[in-house]
Backbone as a chain_set.jsonl record, in Angstrom:
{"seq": "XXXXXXXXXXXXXXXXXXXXXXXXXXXXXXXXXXXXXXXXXXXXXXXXXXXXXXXXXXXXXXXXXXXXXXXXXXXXXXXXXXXXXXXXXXXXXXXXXXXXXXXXXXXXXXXXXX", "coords": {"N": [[61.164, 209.726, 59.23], [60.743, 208.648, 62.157], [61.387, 205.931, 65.021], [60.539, 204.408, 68.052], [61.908, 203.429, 71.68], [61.292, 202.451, 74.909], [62.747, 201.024, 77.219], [62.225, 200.714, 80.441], [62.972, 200.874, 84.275], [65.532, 199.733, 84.321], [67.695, 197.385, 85.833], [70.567, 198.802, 86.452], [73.102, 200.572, 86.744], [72.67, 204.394, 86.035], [75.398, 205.691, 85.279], [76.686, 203.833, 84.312], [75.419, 202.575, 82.313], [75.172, 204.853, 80.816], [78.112, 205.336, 79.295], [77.958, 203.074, 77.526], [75.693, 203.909, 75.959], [76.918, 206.519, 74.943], [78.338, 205.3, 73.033], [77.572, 204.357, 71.04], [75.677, 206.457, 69.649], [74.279, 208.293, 67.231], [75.372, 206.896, 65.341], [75.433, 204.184, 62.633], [72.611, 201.607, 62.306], [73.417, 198.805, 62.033], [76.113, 199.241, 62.864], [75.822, 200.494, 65.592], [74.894, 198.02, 66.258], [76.754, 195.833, 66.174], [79.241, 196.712, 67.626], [77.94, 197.452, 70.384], [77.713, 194.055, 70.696], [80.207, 193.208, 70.618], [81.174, 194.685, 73.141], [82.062, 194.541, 76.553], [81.109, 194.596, 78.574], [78.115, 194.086, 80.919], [76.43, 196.21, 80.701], [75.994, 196.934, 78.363], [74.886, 194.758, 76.504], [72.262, 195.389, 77.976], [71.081, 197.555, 76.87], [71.852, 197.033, 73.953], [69.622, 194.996, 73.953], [67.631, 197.035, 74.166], [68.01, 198.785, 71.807], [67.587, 196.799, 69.485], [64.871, 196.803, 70.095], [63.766, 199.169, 69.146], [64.494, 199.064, 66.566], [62.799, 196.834, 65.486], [60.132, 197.732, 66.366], [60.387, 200.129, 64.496], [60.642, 198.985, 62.349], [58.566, 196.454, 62.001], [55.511, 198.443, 62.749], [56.182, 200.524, 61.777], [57.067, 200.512, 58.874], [59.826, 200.457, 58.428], [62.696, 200.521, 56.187], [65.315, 198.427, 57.722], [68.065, 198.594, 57.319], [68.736, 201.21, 56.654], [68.215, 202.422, 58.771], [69.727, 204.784, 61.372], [70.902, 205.419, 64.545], [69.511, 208.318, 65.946], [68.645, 209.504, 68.509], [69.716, 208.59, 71.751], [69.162, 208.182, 75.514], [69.845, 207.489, 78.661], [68.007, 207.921, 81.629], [68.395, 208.64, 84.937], [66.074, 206.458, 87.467], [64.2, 205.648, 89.863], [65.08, 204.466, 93.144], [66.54, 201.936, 94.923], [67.188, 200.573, 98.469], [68.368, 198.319, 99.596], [70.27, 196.728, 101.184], [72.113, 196.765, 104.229], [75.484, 198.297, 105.046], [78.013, 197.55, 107.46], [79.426, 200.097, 109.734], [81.587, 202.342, 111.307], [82.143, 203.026, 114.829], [79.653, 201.869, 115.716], [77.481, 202.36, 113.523], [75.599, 202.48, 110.622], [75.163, 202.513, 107.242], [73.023, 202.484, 103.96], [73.034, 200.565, 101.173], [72.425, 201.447, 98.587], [70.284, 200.548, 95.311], [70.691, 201.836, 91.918], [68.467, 202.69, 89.642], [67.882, 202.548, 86.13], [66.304, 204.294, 82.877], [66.133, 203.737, 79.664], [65.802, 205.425, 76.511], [65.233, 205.147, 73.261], [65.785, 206.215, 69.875], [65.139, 205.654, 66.431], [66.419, 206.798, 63.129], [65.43, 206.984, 59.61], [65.804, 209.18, 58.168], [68.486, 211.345, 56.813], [71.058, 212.823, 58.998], [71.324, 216.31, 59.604]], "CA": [[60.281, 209.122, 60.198], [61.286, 208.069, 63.937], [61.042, 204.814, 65.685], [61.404, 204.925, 69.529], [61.336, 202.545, 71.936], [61.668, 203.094, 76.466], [63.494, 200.243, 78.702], [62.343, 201.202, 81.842], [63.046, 200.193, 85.758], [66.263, 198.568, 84.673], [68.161, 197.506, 87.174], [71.636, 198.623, 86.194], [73.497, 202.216, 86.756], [73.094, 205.47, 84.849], [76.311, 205.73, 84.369], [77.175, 202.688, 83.623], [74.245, 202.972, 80.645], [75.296, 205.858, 79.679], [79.255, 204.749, 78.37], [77.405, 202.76, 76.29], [74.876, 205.071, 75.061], [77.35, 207.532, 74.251], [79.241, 204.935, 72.009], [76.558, 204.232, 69.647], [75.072, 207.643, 69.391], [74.611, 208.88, 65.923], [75.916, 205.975, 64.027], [73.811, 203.552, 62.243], [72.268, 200.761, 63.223], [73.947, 197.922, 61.687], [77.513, 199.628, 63.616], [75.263, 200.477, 66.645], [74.7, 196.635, 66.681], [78.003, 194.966, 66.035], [79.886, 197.746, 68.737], [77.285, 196.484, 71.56], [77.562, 192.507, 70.861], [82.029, 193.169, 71.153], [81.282, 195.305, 74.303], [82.1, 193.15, 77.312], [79.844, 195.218, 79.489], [77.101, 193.319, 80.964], [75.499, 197.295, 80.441], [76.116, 196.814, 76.862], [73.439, 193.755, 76.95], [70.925, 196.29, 78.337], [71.574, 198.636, 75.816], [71.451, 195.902, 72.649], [68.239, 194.805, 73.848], [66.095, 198.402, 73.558], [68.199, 199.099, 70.621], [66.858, 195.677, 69.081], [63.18, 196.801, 70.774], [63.563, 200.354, 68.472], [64.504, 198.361, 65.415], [61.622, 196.113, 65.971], [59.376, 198.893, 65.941], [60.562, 200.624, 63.291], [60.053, 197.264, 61.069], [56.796, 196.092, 61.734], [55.229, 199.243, 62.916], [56.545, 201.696, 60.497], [57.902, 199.332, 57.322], [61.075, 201.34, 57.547], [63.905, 199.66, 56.256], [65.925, 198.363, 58.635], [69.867, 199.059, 56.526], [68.693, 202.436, 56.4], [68.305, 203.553, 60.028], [70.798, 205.214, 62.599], [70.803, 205.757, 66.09], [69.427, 209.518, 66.06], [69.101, 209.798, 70.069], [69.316, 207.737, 72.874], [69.251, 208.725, 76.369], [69.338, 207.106, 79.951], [67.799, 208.905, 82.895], [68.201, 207.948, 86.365], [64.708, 206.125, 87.986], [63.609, 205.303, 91.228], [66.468, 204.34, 93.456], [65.842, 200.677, 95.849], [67.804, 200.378, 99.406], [68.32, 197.226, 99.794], [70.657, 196.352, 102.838], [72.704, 198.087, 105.307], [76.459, 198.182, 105.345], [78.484, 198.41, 109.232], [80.473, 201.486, 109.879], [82.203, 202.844, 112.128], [81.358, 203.118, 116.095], [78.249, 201.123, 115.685], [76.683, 202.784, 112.505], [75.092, 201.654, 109.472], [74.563, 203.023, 105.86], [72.281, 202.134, 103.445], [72.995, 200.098, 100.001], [71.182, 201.986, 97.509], [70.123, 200.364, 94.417], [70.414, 202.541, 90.942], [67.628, 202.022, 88.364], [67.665, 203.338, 84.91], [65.104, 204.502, 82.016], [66.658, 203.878, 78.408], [65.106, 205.827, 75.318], [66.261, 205.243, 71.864], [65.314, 207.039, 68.514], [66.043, 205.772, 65.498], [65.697, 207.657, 62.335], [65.871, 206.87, 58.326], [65.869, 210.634, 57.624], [69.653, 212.021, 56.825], [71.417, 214.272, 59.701], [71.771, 217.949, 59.193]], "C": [[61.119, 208.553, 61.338], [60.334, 207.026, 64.446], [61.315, 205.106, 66.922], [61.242, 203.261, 70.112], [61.993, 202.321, 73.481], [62.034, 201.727, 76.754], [63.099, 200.882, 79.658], [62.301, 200.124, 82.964], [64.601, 199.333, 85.114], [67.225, 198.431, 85.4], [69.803, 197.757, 86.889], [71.655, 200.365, 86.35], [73.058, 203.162, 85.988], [74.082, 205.655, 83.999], [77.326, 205.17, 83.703], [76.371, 202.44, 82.248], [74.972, 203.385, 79.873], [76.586, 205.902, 79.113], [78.88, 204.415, 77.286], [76.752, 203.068, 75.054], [75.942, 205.925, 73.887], [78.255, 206.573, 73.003], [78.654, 204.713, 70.588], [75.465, 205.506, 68.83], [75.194, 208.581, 68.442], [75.613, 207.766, 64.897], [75.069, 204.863, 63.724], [73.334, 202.289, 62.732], [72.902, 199.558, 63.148], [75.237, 197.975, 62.547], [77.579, 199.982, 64.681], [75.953, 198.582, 67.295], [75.542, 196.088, 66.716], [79.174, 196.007, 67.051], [79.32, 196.985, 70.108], [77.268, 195.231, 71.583], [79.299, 192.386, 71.098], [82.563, 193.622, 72.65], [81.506, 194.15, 75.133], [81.018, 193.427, 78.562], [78.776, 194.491, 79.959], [75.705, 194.966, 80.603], [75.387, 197.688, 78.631], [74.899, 195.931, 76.29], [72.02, 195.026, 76.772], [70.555, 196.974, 77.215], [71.437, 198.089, 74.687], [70.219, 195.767, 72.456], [67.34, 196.008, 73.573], [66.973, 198.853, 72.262], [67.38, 198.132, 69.293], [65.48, 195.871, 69.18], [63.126, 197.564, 69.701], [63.448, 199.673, 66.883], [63.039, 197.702, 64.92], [60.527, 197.265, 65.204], [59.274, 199.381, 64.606], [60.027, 199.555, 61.771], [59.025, 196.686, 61.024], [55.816, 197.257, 62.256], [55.157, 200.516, 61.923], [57.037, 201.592, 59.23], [58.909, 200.198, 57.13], [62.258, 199.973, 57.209], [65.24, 199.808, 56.986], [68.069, 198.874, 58.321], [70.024, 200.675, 56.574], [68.525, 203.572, 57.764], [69.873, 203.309, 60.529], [70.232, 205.767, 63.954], [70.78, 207.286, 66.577], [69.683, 210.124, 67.601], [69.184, 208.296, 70.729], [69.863, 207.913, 74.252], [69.17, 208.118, 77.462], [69.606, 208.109, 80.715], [67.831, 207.882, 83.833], [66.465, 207.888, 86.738], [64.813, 206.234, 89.253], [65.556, 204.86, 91.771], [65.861, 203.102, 94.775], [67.046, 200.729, 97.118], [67.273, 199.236, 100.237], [68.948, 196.334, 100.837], [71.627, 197.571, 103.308], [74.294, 197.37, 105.233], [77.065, 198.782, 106.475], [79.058, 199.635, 108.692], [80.71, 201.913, 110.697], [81.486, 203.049, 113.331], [79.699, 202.267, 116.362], [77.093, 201.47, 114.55], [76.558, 202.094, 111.584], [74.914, 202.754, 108.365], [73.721, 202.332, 104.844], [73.358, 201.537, 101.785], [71.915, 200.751, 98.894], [71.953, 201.194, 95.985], [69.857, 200.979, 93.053], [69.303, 202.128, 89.976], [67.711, 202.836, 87.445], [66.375, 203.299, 83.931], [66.187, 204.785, 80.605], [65.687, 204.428, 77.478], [65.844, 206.031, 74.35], [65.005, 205.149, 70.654], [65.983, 206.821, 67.413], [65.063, 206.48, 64.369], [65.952, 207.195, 60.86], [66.085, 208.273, 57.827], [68.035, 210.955, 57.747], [69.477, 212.959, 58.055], [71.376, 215.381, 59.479], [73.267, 217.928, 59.597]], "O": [[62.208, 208.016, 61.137], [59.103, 207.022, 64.423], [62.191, 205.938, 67.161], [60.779, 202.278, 69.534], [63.185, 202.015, 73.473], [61.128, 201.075, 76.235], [63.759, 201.908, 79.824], [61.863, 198.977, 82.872], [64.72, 198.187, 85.546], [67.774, 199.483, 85.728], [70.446, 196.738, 87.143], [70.741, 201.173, 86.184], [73.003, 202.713, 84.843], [74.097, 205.764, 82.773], [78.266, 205.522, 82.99], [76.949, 202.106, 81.213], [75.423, 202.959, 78.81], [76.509, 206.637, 78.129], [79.143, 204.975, 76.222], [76.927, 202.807, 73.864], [75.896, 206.0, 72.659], [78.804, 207.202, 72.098], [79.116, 204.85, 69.455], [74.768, 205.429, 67.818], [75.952, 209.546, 68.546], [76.355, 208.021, 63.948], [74.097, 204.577, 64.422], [73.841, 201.955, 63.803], [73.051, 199.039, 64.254], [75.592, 196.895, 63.021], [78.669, 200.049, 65.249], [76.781, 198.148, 68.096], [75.367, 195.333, 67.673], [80.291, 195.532, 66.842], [79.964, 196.169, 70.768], [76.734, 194.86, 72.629], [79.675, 191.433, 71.781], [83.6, 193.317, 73.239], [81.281, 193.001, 74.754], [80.354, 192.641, 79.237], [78.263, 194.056, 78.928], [74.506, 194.829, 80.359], [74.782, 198.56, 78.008], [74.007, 196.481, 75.643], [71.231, 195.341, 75.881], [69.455, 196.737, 76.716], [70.641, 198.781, 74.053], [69.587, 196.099, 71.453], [66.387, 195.922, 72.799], [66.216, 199.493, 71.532], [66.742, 198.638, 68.37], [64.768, 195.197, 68.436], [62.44, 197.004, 68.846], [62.45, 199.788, 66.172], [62.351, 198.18, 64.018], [60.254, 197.517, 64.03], [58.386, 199.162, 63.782], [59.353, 199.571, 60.74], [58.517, 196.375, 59.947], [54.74, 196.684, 62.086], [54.223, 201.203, 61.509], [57.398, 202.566, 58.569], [59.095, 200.738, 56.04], [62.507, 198.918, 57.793], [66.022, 200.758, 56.981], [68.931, 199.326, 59.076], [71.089, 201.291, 56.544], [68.621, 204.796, 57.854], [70.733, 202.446, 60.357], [69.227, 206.443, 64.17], [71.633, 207.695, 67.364], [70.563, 210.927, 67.912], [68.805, 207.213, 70.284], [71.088, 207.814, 74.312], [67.955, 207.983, 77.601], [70.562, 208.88, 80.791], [67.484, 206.705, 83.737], [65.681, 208.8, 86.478], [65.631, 207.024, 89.725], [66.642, 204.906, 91.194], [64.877, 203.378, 95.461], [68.122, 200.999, 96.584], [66.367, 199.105, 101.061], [68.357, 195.369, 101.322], [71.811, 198.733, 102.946], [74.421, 196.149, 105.332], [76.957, 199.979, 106.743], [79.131, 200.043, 107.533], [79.657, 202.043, 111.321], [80.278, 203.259, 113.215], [78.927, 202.347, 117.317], [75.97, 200.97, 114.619], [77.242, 201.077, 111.471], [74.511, 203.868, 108.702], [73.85, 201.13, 105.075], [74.335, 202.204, 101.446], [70.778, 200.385, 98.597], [73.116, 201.128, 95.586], [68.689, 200.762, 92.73], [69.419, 200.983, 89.54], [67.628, 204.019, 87.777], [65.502, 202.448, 84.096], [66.888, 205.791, 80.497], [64.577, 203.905, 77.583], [66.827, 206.771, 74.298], [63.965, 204.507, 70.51], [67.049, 207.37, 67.133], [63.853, 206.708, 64.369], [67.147, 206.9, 60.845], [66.742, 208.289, 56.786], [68.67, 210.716, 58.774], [68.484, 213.636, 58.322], [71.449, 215.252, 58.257], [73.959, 218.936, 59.455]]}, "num_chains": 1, "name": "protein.A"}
């Protein structure tokens, strides 16, 4: 059985997410969780919390036991994107500040890997 559970709009990089993502991906949740609280990352944070949301889920939603899941997927996509001020440049020009937003999805599973 699968728990899920989306973060969206948050205001932090893709690929600053996704370091994180990839560190906990496919290991269980208990080693998920103690990896992301050593991280120093403030994108590590982000990443704790919807892992913590999936858990959640899984535990009062689905009575799985919680010792027994792992971190089957979890994926950030790039969102919306905010431009927020203008930086000078050269001869009298300007560029834009764009703001990254991300969409976290994480899957945990009690079922064994293949």
């Amino acid at each position: 059985m699968e728990a899920r559970a989306i973060a969206k709009f948050v205001r932090c990089a893709p690929r600053k997410l996704r370091r994180q993502a990839d560190m906990v991906r496919g290991r269980s949740l208990a080693e998920a969780r103690g990896l992301l609280s050593l991280a120093r990352s403030p994108a590590a944070r982000v990443v704790r919390r919807a892992l913590q949301s999936a858990a959640a889920n899984a535990e009062n939603n689905h009575d799985m036991d919680p010792d027994s899941l792992w971190v089957s997927e979890i994926a950030v996509d790039e969102s919306m994107r905010i431009s927020t001020r203008v930086r000078a440049r050269a001869r009298g020009r300007r560029d834009r500040l764009v703001r990254r937003l991300s969409h976290i999805t994480v899957v945990l599973s009690d079922e064994e890997e293949e």
